[in-house]
C-alpha positions as CSV (number, residue, x, y, z in Angstrom):
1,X,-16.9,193.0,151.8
2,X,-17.2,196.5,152.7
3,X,-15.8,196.7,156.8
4,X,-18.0,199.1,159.4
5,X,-16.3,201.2,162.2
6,X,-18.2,202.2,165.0
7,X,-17.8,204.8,167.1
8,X,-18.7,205.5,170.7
9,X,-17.9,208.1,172.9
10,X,-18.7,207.7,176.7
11,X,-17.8,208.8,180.2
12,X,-18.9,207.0,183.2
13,X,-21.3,204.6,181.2
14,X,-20.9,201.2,182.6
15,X,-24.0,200.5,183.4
16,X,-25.1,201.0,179.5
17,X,-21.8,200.2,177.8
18,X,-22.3,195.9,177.3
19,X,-26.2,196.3,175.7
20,X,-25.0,199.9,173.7
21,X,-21.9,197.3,172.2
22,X,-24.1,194.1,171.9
23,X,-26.2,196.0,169.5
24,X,-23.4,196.9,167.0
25,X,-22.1,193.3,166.7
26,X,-22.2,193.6,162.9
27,X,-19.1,196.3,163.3
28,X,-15.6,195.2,161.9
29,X,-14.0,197.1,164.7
30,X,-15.6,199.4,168.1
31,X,-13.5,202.0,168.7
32,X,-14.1,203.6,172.3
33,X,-13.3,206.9,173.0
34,X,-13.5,207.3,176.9
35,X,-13.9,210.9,177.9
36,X,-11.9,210.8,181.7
37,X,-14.3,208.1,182.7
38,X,-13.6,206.9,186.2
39,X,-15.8,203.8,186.6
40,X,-15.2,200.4,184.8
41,X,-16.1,201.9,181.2
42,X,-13.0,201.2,179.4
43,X,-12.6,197.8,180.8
44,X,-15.8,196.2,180.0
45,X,-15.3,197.8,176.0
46,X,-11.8,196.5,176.2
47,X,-12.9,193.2,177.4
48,X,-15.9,193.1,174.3
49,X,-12.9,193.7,171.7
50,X,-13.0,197.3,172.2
51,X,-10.4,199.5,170.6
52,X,-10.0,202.1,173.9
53,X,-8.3,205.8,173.5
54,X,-8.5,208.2,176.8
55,X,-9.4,211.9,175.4
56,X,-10.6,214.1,178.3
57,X,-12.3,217.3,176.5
58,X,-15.1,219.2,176.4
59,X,-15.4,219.8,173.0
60,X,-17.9,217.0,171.1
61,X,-16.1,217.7,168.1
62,X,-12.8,217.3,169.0
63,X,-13.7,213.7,170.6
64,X,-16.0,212.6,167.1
65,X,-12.5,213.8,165.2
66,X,-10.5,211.3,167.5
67,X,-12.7,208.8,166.9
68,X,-12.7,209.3,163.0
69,X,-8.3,209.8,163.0
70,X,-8.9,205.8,164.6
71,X,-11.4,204.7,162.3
72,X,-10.1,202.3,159.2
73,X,-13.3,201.2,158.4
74,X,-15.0,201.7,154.4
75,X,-18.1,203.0,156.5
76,X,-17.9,205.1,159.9
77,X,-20.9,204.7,162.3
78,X,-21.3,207.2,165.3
79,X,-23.1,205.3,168.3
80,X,-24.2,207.1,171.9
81,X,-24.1,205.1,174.9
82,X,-27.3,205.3,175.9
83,X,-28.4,203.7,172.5
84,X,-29.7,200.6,171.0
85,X,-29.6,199.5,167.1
86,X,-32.7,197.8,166.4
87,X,-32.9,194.7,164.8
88,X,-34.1,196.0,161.5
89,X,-31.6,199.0,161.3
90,X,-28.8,196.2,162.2
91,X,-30.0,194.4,159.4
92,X,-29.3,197.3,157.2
93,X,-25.6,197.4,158.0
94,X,-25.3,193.8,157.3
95,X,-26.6,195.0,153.6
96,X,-24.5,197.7,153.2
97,X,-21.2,195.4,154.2
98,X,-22.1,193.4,151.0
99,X,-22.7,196.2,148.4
100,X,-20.8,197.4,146.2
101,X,-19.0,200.5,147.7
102,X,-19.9,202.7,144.6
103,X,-23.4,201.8,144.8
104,X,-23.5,203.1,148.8
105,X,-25.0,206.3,149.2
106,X,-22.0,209.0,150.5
107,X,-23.7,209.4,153.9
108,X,-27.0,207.9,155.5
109,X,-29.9,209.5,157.9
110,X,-30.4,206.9,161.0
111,X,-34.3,207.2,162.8
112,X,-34.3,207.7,166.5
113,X,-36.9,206.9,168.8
114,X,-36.5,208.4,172.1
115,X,-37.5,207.0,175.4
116,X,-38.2,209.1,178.8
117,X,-38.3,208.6,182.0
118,X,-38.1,204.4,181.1
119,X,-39.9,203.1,178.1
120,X,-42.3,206.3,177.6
121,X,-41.6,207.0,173.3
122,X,-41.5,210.3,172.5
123,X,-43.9,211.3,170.2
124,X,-41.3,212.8,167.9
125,X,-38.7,210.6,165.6
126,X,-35.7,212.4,165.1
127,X,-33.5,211.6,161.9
128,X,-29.5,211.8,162.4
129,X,-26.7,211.8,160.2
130,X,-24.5,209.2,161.7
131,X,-23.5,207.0,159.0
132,X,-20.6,208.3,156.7
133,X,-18.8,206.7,153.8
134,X,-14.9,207.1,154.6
135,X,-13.3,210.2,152.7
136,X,-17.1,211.7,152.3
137,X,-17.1,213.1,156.4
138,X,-14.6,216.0,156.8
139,X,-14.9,216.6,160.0
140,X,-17.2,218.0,162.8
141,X,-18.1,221.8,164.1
142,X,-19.6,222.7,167.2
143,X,-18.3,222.7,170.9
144,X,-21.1,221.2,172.5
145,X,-24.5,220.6,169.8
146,X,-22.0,218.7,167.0
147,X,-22.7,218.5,163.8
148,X,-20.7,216.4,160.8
149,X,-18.9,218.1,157.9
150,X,-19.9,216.2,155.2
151,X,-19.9,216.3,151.2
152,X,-22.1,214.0,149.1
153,X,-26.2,213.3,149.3
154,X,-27.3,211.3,151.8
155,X,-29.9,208.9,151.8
156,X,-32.0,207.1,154.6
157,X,-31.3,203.7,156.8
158,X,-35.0,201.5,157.6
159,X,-35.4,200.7,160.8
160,X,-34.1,202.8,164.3
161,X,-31.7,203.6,166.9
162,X,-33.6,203.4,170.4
163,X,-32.5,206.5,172.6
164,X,-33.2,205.8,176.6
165,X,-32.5,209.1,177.8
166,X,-33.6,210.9,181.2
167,X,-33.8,207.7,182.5
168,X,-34.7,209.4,186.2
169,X,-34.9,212.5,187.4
170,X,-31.5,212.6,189.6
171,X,-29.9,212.0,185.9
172,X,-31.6,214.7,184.4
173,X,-30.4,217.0,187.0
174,X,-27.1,215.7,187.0
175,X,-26.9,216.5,183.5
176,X,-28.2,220.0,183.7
177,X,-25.8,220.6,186.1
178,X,-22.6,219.7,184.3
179,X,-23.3,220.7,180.7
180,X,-25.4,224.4,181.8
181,X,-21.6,225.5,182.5
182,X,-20.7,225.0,179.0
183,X,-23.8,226.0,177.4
184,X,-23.4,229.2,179.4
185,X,-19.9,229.9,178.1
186,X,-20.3,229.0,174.8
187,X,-23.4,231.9,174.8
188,X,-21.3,234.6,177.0
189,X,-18.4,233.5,174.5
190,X,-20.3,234.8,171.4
191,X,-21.0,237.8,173.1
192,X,-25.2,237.0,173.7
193,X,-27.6,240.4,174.8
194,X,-28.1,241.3,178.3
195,X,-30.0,238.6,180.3
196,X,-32.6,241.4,181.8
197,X,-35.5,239.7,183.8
198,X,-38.2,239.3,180.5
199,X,-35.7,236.8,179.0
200,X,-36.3,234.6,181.7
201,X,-40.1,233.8,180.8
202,X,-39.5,233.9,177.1
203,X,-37.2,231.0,177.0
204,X,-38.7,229.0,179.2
205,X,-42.1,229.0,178.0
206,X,-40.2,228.7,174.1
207,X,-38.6,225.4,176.0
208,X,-41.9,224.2,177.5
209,X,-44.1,224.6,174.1
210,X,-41.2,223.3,171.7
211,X,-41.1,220.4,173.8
212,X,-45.0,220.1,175.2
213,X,-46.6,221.2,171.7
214,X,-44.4,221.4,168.9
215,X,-42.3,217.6,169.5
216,X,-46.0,216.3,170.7
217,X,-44.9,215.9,174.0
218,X,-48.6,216.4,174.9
219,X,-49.7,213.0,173.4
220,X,-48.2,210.6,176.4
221,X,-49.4,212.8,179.1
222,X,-48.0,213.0,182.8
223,X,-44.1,212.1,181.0
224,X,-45.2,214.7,178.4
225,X,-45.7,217.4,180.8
226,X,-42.8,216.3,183.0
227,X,-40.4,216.4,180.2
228,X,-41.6,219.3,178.6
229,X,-41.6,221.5,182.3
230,X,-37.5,220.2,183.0
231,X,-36.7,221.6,179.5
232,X,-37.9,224.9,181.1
233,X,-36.2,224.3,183.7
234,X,-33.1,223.5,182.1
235,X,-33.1,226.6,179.9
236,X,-33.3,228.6,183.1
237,X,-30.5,227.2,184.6
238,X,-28.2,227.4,181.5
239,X,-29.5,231.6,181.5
240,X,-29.3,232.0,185.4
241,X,-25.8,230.5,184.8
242,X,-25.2,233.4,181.5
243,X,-26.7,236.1,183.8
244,X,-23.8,235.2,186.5
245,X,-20.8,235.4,184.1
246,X,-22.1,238.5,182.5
247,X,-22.5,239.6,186.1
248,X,-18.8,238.7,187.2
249,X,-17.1,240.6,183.7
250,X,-19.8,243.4,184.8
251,X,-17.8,243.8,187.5
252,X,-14.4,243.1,186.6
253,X,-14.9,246.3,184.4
254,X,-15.6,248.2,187.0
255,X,-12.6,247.8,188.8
């Protein structure tokens, strides 16, 4: 029998933590990492058999790597906490725990359905890698927007992990707000062009159309048009934020 590890990473997620776990009962072990949380996080996954590490970082990659260095599972699974496995995908891992290890593909694409502003599905399903055989994930790359290292073909997993994200608007500002820092540094790291006033527009109305237009948002109306006009929003913020830091070395040189 074939023994699944899943992995979470979370900060401050109590009030998600018990339903994210429930749905991953089929895992031989949970392991936890807790990203400086200072609510009751690490105590409820502790108290629902939980493995718990405390890594405080930034960097998404670093914390998916902890996870991994914990993991002795044959297959790794990398859960958010604001997600659900659905019945059919849970049944999926059930199958793969019985196979023959040699027969399981070297990594597996997950469906995601995504929920706004409460049970509002997004037009668009997303596909992620999440689900690596152990030995065929090498790691992770990327600060902030992670991605997996992997060698091997990858095949697909029925059914879907439910995302409930921007669950309210005081959330969606609150997470604007912490991660436009880093999304700002990361682009004034890598040296991005002079934010000059036409930028402004351009990004924002690429954010609004990707969102409103190209991921469909346009098909479930007022939620559509909210979602898609915070995305603007959002983008602004993270340039505003650029414009300031290239602002502050501006002036730094100058002195």
């Amino acid at each position: 029998m074939n023994k699944i590890s899943t992995i979470l990473i979370v900060k401050n997620g109590e009030n998600l933590i018990a339903d994210c776990l429930d749905s991953v009962s089929f895992s031989d072990e949970i392991i936890v990492i807790d990203n400086g949380s200072i609510d009751r996080t690490a105590e409820i996954a502790k108290k629902m058999g939980a493995r718990v590490y405390e890594v405080t970082s930034k960097d998404f990659s670093e914390l998916r790597k902890q996870g991994l260095k914990n993991a002795l599972g044959d297959i790794i699974f990398y859960i958010d906490v604001d997600e659900r496995v659905d019945n059919n995908l849970s049944k999926e891992f059930s199958h793969l725990k019985k196979m023959d290890i040699n027969l399981i593909q070297d990594n597996y694409l997950v469906n995601r359905k995504n929920f706004y502003l409460g049970n509002h599905e997004w037009p668009k399903i997303e596909k992620m890698l999440r689900v690596f055989r152990k030995g065929k994930l090498k790691g992770w790359e990327g600060k902030l927007h992670e991605s997996p290292i992997v060698v091997g073909e990858a095949g697909t997993l029925n059914g879907f992990l439910l995302h409930f994200t921007h669950k309210d608007l005081y959330s969606m500002l609150e997470k604007t707000i912490e991660w436009s820092k880093t999304e700002a540094e990361l682009r004034f790291n890598s040296g991005h062009p002079k934010m000059v006033w036409w930028r402004f527009p351009r990004v924002m109305i690429s954010a609004f159309l990707d969102s409103l237009v190209k991921q469909r948002g346009y098909k479930i109306g007022t939620v559509g048009i909210i979602e898609s006009m915070y995305q603007a929003f959002s983008a602004f913020v993270t340039y505003a934020r650029l414009w300031e830091l290239q602002q502050k070395n501006n002036s730094k040189l100058k002195t």
